[in-house]
N, C-alpha and C positions, 0 to 999 in steps of 0.2 A: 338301104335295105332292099331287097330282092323282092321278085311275087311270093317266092317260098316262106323267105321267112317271114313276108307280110300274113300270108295267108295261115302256117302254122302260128300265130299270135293270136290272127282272126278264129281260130281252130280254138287254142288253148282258153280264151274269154267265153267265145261260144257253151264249149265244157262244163265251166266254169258257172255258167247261167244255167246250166240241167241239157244242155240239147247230149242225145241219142246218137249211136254210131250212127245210122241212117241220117240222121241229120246233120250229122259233121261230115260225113261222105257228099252228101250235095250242096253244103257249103263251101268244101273246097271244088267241086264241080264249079258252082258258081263264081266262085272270087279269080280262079284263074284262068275263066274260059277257053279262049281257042288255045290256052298252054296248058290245059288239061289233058291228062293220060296217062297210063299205067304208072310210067316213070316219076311224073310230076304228083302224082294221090301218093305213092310209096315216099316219096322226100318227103311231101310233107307233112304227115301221119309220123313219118319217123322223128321228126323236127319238133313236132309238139307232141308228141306222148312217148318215144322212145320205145316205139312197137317194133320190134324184132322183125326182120327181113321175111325169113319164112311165114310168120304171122299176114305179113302184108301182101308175101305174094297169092296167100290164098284167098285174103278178103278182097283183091282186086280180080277178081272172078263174081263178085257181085252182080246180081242182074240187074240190079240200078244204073250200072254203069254200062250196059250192054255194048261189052266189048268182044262177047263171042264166045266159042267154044264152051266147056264145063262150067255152070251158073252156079250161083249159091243164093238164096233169098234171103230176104230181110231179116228171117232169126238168126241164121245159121251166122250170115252178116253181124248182126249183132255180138254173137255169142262168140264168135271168134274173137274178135275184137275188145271184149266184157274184161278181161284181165286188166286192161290198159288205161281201161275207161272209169273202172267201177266206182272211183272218187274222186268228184270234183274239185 
């Protein structure tokens, strides 16, 4: 098994136990360190919740993740996300 799909498993329990988009965005932060980034937060959000591409490329504009250009904050983060998330 990969970081990806370790990390989407580690994603999907996390879930599973109540944690928040915000808190599953810095969990995979965390789990895949220096393989973290744009590419690697979209596989593996796609991997455990089956969040739609567009969905992901606008939550990876997060300022959590301060990658740059146009932010979005923790609700807006949240709320895009909320579809995918809403049941544990």
């Amino acid at each position: 098994m990969g970081d990806l799909e370790k990390t989407a498993d580690e994603l999907r329990a996390a879930h599973a136990e109540g944690k928040g988009a915000v808190e599953l965005a810095l969990l995979s932060r965390d789990k895949l360190g220096s393989a973290f980034g744009v590419i690697s937060f979209i596989a593996a959000f796609r991997m455990a919740f089956d969040v739609p591409l567009p969905v992901l490329q606008r939550a990876q504009a997060w300022e959590g993740f301060g990658w740059g250009g146009v932010q979005i904050s923790d609700e807006e983060f949240s709320a895009v996300m909320s579809p995918w998330l809403a049941h544990p």
